[in-house]
mmCIF file of the N, C-alpha and C atoms, coordinates in Angstrom:
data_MODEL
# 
_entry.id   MODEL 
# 
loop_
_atom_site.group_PDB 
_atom_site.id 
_atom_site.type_symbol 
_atom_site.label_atom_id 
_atom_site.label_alt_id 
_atom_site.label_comp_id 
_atom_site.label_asym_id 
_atom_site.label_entity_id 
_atom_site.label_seq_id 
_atom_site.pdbx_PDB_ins_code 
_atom_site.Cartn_x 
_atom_site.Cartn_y 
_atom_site.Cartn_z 
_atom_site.occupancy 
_atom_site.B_iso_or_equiv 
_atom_site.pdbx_formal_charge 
_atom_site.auth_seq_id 
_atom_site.auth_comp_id 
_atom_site.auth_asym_id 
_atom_site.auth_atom_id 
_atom_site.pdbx_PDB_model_num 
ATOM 1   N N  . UNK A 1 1  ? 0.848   -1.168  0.000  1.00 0.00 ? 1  UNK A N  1 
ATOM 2   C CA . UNK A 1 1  ? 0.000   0.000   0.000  1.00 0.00 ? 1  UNK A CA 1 
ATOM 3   C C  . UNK A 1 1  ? 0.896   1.234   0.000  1.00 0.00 ? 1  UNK A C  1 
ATOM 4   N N  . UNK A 1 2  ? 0.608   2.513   -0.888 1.00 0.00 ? 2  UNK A N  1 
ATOM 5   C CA . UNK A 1 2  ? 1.335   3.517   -0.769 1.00 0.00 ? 2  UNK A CA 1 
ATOM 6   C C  . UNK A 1 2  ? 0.552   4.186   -0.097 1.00 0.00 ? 2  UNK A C  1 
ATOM 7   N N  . UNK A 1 3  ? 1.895   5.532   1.008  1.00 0.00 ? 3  UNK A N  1 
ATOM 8   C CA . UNK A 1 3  ? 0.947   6.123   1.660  1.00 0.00 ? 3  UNK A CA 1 
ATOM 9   C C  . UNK A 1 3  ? 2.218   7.838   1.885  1.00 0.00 ? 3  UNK A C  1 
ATOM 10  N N  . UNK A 1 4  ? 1.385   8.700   2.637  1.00 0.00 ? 4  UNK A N  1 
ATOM 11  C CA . UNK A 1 4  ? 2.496   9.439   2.554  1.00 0.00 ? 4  UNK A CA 1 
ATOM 12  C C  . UNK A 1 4  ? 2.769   9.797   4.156  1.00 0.00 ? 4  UNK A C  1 
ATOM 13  N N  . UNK A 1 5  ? 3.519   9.583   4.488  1.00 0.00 ? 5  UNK A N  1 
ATOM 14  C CA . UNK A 1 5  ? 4.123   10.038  5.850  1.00 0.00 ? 5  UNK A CA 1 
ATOM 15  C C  . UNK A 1 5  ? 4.852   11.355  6.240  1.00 0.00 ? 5  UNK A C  1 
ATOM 16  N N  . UNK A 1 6  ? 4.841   11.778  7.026  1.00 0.00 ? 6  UNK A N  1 
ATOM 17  C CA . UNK A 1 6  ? 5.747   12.802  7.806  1.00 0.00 ? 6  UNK A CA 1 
ATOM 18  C C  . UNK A 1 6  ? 6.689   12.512  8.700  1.00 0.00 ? 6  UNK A C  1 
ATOM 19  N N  . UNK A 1 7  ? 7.643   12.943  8.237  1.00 0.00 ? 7  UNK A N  1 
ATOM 20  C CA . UNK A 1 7  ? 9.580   12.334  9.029  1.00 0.00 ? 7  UNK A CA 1 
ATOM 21  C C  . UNK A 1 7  ? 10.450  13.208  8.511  1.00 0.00 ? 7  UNK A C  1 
ATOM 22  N N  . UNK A 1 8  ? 10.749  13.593  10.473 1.00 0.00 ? 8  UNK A N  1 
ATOM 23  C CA . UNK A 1 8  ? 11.616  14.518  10.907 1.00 0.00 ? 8  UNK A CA 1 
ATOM 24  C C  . UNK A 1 8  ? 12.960  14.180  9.522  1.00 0.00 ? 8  UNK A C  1 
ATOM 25  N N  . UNK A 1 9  ? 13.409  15.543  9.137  1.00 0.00 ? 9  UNK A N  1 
ATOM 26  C CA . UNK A 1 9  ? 14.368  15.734  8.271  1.00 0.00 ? 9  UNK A CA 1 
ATOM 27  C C  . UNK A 1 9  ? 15.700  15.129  8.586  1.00 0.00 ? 9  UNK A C  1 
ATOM 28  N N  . UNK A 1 10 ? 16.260  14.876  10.017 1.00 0.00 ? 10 UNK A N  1 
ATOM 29  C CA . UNK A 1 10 ? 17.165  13.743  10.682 1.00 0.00 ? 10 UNK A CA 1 
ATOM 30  C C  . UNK A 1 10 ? 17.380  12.812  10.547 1.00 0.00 ? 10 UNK A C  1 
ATOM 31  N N  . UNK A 1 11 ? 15.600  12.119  10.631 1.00 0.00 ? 11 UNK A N  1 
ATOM 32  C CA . UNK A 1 11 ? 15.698  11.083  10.594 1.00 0.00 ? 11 UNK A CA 1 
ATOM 33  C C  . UNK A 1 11 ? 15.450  10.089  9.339  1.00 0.00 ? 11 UNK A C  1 
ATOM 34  N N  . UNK A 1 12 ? 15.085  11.227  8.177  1.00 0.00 ? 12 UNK A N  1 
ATOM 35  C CA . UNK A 1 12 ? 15.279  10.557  6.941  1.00 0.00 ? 12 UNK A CA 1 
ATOM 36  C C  . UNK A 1 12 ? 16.423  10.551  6.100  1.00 0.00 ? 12 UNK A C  1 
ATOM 37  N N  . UNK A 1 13 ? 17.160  11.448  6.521  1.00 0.00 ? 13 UNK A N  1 
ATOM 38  C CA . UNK A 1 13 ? 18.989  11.473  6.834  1.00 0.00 ? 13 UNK A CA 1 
ATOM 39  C C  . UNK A 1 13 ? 19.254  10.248  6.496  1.00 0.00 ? 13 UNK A C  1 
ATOM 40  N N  . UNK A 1 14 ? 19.114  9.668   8.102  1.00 0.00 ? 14 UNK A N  1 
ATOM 41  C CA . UNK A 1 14 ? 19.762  8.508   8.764  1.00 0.00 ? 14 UNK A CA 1 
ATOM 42  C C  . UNK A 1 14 ? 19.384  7.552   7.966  1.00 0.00 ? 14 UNK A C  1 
ATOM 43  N N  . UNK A 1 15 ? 17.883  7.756   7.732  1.00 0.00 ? 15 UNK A N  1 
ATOM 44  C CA . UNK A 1 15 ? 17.104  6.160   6.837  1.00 0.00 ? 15 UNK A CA 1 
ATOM 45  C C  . UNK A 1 15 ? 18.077  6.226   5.351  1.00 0.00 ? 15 UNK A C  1 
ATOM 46  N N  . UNK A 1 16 ? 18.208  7.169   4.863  1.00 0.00 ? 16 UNK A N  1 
ATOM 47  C CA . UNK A 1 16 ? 18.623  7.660   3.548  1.00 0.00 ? 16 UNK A CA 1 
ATOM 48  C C  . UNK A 1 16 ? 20.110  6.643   3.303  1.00 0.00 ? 16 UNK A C  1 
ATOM 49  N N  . UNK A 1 17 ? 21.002  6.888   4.797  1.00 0.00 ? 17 UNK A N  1 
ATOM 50  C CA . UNK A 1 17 ? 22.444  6.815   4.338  1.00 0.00 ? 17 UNK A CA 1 
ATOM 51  C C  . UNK A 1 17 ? 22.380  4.987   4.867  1.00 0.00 ? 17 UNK A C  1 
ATOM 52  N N  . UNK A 1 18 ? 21.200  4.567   5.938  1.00 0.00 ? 18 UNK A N  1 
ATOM 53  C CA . UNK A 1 18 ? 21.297  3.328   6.411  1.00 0.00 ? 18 UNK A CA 1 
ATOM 54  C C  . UNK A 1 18 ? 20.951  2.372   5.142  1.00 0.00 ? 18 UNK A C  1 
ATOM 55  N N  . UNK A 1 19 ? 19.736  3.226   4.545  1.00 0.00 ? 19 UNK A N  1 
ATOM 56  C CA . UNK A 1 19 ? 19.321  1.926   3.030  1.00 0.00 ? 19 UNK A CA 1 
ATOM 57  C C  . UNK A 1 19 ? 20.685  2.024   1.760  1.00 0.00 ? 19 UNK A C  1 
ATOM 58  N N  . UNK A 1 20 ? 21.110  3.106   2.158  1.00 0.00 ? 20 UNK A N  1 
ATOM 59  C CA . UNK A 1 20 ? 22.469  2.824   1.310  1.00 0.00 ? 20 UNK A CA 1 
ATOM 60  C C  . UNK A 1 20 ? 23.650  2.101   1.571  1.00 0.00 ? 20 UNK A C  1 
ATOM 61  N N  . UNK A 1 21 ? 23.511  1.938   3.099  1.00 0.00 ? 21 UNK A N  1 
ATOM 62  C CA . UNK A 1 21 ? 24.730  1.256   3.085  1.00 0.00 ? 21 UNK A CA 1 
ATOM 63  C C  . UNK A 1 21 ? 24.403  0.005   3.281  1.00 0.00 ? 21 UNK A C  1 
ATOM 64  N N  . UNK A 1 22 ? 23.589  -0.823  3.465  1.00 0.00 ? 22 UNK A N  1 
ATOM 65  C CA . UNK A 1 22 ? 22.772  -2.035  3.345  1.00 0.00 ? 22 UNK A CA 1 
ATOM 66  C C  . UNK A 1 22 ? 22.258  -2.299  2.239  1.00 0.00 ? 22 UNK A C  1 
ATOM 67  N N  . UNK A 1 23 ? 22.340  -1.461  1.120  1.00 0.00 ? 23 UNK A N  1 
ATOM 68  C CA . UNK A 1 23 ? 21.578  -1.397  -0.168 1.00 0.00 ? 23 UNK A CA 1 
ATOM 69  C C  . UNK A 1 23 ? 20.158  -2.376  -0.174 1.00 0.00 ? 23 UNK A C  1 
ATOM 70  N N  . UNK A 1 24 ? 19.261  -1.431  0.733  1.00 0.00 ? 24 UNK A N  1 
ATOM 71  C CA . UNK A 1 24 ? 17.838  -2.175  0.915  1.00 0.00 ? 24 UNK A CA 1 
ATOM 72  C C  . UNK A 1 24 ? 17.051  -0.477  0.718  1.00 0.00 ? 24 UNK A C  1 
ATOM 73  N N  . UNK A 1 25 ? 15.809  -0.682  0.305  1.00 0.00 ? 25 UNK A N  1 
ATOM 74  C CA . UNK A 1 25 ? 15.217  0.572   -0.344 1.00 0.00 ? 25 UNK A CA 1 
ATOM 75  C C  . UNK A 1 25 ? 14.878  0.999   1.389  1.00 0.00 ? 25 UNK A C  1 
ATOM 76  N N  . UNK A 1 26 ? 14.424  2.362   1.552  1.00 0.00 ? 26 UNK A N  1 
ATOM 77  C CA . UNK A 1 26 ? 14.202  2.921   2.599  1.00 0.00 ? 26 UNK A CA 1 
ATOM 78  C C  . UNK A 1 26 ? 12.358  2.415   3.281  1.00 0.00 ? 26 UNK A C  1 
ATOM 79  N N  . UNK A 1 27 ? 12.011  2.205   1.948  1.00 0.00 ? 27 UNK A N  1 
ATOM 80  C CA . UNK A 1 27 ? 10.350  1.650   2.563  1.00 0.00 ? 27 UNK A CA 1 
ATOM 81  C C  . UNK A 1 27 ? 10.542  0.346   2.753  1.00 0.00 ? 27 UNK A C  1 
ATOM 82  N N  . UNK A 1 28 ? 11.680  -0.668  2.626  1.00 0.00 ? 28 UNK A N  1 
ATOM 83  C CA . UNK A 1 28 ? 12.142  -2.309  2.947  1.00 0.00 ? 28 UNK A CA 1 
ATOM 84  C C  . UNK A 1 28 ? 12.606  -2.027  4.567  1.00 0.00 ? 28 UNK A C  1 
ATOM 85  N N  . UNK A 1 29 ? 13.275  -0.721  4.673  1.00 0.00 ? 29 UNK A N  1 
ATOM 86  C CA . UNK A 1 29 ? 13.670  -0.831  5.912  1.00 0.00 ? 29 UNK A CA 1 
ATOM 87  C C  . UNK A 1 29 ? 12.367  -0.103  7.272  1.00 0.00 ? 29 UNK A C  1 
ATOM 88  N N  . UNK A 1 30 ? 11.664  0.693   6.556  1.00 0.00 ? 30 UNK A N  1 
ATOM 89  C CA . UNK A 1 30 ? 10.628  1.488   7.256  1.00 0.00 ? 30 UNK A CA 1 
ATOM 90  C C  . UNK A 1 30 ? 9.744   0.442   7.768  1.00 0.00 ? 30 UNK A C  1 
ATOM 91  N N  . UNK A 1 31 ? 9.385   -0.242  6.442  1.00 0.00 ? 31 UNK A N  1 
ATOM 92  C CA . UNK A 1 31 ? 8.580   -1.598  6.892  1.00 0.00 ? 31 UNK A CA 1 
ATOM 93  C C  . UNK A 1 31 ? 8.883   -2.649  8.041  1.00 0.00 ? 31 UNK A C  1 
ATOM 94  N N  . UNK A 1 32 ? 10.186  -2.966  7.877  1.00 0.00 ? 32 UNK A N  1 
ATOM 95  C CA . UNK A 1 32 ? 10.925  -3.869  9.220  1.00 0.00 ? 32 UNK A CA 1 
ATOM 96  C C  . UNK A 1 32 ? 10.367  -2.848  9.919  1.00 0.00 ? 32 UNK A C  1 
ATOM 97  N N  . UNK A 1 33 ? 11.142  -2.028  10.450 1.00 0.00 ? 33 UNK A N  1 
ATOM 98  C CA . UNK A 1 33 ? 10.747  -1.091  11.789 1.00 0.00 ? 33 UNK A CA 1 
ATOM 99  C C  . UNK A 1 33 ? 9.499   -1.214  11.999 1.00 0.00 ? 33 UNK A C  1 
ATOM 100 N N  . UNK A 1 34 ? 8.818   -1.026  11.361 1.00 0.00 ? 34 UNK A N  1 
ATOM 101 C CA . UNK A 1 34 ? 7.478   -1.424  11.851 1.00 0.00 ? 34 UNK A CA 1 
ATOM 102 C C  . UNK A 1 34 ? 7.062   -2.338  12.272 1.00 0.00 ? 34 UNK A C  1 
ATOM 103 N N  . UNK A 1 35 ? 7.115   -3.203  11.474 1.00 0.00 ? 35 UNK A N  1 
ATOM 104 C CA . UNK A 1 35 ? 6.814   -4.862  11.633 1.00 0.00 ? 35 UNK A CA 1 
ATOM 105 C C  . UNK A 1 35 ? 7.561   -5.175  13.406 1.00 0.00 ? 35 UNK A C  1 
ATOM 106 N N  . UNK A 1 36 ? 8.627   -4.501  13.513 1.00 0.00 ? 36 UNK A N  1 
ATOM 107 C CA . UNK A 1 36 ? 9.606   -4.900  14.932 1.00 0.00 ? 36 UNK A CA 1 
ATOM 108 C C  . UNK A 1 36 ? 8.775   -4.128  16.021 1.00 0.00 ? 36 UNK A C  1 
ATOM 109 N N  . UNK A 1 37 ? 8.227   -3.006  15.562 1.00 0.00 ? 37 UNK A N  1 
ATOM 110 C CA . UNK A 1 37 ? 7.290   -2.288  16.674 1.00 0.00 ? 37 UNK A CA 1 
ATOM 111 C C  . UNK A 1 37 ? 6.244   -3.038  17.262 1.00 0.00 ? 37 UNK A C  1 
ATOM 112 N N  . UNK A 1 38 ? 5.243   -3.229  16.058 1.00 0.00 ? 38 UNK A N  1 
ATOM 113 C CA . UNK A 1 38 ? 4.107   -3.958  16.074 1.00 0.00 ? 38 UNK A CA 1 
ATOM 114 C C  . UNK A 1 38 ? 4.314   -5.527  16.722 1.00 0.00 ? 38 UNK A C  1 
ATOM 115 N N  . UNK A 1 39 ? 5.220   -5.992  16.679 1.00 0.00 ? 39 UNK A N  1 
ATOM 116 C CA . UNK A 1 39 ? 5.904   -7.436  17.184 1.00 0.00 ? 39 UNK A CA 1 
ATOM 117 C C  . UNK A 1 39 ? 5.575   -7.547  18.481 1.00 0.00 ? 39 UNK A C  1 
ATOM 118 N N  . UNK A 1 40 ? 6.630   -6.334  18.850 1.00 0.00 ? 40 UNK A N  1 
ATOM 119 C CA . UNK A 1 40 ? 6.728   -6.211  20.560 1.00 0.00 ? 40 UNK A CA 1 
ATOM 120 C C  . UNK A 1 40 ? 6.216   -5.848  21.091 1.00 0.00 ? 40 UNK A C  1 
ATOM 121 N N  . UNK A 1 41 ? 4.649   -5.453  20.723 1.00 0.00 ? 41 UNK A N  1 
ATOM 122 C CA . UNK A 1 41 ? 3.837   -5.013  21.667 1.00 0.00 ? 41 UNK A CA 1 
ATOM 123 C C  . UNK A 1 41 ? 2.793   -6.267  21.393 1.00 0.00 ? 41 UNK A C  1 
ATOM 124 N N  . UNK A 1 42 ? 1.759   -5.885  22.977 1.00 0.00 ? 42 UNK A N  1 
ATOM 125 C CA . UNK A 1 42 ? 1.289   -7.708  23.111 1.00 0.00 ? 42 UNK A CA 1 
ATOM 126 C C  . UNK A 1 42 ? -0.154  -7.240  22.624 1.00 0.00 ? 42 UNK A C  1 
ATOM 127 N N  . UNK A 1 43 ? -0.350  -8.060  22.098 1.00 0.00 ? 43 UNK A N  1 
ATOM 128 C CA . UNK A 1 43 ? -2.467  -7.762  21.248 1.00 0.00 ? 43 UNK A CA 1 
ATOM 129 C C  . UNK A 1 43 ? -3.244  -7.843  22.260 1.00 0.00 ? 43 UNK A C  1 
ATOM 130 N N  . UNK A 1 44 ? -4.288  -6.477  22.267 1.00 0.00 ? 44 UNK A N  1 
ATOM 131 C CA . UNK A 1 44 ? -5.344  -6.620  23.147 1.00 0.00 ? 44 UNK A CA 1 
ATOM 132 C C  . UNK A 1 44 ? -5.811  -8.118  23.576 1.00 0.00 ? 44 UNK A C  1 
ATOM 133 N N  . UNK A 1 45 ? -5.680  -8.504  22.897 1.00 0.00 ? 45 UNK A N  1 
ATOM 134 C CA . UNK A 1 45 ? -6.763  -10.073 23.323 1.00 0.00 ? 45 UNK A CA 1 
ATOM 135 C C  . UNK A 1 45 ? -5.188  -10.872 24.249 1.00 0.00 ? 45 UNK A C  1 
ATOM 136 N N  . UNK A 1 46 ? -4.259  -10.805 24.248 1.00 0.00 ? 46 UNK A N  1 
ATOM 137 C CA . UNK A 1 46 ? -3.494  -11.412 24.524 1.00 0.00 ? 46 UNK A CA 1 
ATOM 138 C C  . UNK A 1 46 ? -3.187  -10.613 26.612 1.00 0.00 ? 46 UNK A C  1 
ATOM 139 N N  . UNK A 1 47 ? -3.958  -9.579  26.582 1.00 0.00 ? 47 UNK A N  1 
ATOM 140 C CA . UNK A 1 47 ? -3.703  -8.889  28.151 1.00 0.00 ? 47 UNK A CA 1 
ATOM 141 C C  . UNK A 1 47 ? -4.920  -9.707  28.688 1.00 0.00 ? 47 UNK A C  1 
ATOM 142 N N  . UNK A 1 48 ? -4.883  -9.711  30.139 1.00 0.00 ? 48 UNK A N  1 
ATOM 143 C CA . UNK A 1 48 ? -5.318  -10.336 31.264 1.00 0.00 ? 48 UNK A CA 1 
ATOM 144 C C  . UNK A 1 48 ? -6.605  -9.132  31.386 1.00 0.00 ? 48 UNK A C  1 
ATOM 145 N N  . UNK A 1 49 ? -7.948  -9.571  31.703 1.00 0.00 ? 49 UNK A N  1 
ATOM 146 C CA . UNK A 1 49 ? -8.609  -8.928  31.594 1.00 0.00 ? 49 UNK A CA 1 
ATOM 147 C C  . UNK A 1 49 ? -8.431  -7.891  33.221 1.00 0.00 ? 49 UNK A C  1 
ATOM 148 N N  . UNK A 1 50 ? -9.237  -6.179  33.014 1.00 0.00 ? 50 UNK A N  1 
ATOM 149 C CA . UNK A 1 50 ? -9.197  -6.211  34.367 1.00 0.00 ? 50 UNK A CA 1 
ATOM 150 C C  . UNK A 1 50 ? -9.990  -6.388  35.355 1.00 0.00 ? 50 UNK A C  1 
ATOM 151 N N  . UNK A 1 51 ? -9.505  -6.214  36.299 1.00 0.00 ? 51 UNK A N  1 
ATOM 152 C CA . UNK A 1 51 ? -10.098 -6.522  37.702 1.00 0.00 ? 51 UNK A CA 1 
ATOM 153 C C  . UNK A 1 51 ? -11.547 -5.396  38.172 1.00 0.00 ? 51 UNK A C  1 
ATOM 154 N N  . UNK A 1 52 ? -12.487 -6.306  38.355 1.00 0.00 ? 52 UNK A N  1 
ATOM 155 C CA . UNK A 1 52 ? -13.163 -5.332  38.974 1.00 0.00 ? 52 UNK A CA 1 
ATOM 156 C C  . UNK A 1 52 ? -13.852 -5.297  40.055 1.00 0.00 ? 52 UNK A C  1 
ATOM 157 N N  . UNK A 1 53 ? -13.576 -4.029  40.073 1.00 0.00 ? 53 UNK A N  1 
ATOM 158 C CA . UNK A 1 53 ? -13.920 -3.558  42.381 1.00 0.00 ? 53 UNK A CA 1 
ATOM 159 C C  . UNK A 1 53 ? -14.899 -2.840  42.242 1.00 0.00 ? 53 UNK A C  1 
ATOM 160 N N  . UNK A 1 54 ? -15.557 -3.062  43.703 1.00 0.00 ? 54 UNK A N  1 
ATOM 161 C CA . UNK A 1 54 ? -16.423 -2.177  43.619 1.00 0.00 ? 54 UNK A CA 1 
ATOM 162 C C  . UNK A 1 54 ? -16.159 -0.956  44.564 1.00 0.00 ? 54 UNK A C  1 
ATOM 163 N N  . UNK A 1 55 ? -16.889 0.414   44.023 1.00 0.00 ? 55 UNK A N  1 
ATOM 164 C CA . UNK A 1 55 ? -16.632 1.366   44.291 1.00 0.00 ? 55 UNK A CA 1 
ATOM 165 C C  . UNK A 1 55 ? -17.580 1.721   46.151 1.00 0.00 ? 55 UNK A C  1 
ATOM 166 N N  . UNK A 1 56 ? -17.157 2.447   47.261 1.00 0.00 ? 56 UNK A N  1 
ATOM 167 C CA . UNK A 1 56 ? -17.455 2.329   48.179 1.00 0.00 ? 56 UNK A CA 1 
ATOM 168 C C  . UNK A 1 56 ? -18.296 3.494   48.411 1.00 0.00 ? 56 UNK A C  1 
ATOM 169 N N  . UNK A 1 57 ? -17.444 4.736   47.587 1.00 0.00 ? 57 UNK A N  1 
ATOM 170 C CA . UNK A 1 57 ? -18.125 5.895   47.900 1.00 0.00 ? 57 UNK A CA 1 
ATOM 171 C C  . UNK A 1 57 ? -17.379 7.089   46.654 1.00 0.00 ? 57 UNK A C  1 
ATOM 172 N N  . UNK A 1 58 ? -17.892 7.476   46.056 1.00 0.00 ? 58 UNK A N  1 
ATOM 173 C CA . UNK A 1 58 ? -17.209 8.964   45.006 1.00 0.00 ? 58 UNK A CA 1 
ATOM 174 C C  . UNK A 1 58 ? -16.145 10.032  46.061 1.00 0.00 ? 58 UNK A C  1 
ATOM 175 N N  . UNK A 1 59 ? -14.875 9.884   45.507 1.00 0.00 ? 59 UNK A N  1 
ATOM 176 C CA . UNK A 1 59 ? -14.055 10.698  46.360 1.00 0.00 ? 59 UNK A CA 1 
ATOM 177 C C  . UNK A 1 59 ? -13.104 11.726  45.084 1.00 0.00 ? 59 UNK A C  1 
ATOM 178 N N  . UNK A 1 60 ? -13.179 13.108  45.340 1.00 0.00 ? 60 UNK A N  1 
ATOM 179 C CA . UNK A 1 60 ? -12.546 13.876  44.634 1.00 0.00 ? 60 UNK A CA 1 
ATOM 180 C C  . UNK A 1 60 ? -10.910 14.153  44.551 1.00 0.00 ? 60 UNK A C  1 
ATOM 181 N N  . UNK A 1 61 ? -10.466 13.563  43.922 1.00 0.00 ? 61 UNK A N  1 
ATOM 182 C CA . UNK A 1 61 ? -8.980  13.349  44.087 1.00 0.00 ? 61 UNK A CA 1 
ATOM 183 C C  . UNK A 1 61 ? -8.387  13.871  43.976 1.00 0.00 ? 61 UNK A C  1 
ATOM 184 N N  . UNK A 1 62 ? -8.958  15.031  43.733 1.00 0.00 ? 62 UNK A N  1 
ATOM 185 C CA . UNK A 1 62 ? -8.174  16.723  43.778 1.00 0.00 ? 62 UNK A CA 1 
ATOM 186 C C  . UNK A 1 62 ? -8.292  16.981  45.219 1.00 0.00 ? 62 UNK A C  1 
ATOM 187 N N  . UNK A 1 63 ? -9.029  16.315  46.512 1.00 0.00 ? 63 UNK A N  1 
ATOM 188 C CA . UNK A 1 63 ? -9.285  17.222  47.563 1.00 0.00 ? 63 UNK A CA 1 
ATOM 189 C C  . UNK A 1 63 ? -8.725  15.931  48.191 1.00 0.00 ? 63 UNK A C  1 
ATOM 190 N N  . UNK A 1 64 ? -7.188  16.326  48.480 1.00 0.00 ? 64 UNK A N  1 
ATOM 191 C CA . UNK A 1 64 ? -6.069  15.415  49.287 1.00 0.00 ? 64 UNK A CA 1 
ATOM 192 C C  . UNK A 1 64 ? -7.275  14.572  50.623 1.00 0.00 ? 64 UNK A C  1 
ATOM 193 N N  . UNK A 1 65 ? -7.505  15.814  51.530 1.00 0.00 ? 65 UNK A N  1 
ATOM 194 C CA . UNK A 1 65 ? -8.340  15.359  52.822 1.00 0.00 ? 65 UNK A CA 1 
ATOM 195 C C  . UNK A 1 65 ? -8.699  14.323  52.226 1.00 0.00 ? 65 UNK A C  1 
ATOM 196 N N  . UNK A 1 66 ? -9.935  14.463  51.796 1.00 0.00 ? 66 UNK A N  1 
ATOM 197 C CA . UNK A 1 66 ? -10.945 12.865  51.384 1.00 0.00 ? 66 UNK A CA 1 
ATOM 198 C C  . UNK A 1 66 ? -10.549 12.108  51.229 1.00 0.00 ? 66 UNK A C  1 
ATOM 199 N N  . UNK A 1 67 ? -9.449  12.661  49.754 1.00 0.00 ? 67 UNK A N  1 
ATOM 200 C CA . UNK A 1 67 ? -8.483  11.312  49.625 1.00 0.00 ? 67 UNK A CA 1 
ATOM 201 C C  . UNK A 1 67 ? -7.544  10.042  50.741 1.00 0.00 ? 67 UNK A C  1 
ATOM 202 N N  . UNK A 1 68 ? -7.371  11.163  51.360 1.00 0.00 ? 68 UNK A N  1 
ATOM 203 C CA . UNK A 1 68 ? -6.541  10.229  51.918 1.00 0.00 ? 68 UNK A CA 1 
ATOM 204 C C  . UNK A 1 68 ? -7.810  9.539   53.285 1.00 0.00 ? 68 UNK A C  1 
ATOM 205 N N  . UNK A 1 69 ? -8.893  10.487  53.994 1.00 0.00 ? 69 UNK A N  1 
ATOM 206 C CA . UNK A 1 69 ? -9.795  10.133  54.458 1.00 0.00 ? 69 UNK A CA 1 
ATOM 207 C C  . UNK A 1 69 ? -10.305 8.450   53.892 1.00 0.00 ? 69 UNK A C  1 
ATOM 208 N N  . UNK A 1 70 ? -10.863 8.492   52.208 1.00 0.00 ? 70 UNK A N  1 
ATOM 209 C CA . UNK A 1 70 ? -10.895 7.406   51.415 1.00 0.00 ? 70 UNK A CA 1 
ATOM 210 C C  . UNK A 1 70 ? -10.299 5.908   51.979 1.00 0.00 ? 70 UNK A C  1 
ATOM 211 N N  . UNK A 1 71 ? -8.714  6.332   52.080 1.00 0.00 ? 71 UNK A N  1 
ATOM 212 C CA . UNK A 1 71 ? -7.813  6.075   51.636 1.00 0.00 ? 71 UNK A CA 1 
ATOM 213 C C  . UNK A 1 71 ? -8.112  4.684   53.006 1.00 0.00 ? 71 UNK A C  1 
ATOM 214 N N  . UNK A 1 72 ? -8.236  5.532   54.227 1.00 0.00 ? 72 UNK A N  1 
ATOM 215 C CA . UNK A 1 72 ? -8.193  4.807   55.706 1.00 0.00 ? 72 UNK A CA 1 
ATOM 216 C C  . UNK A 1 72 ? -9.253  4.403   55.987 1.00 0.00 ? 72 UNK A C  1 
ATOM 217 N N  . UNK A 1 73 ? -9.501  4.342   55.013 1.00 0.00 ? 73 UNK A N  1 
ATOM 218 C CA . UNK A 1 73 ? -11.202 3.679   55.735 1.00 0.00 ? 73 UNK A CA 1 
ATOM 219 C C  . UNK A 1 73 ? -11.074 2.042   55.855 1.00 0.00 ? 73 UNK A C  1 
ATOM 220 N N  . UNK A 1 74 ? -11.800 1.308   56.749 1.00 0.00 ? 74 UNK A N  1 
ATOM 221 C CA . UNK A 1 74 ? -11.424 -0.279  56.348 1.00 0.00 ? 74 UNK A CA 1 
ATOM 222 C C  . UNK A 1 74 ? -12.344 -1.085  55.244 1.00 0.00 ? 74 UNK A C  1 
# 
């Protein structure tokens, strides 16, 4: 798929002189990077669902007191 991106002038530098010296086109190497991003992060379906609590009472967590009032309650 073609598409058009925006990249910092640095860092297409770097891509510029790296696909040259590997002689691999810059969208062969953009693509890895990606593909290595997308890898290492874990798929929604693959996280532990969360936990759920129940709530005791609405406390404003901007107003420390309560909070921490909240906080000591048993």
């Amino acid at each position: 798929m073609k598409t058009t991106l925006q990249i910092d002038d640095g860092v297409m530098r770097e891509l510029k002189m790296l696909a040259a010296r590997e002689g691999r086109t810059m969208s062969a190497l953009v693509e890895a990077a990606l593909r290595n991003l997308l890898d290492r992060r874990p798929a929604e379906r693959d996280l532990p669902p969360l936990p759920i609590m129940e709530a005791r009472e609405l406390v404003d967590v901007a107003d420390r007191d309560a909070l921490q009032r909240a906080m000591e309650e048993p």
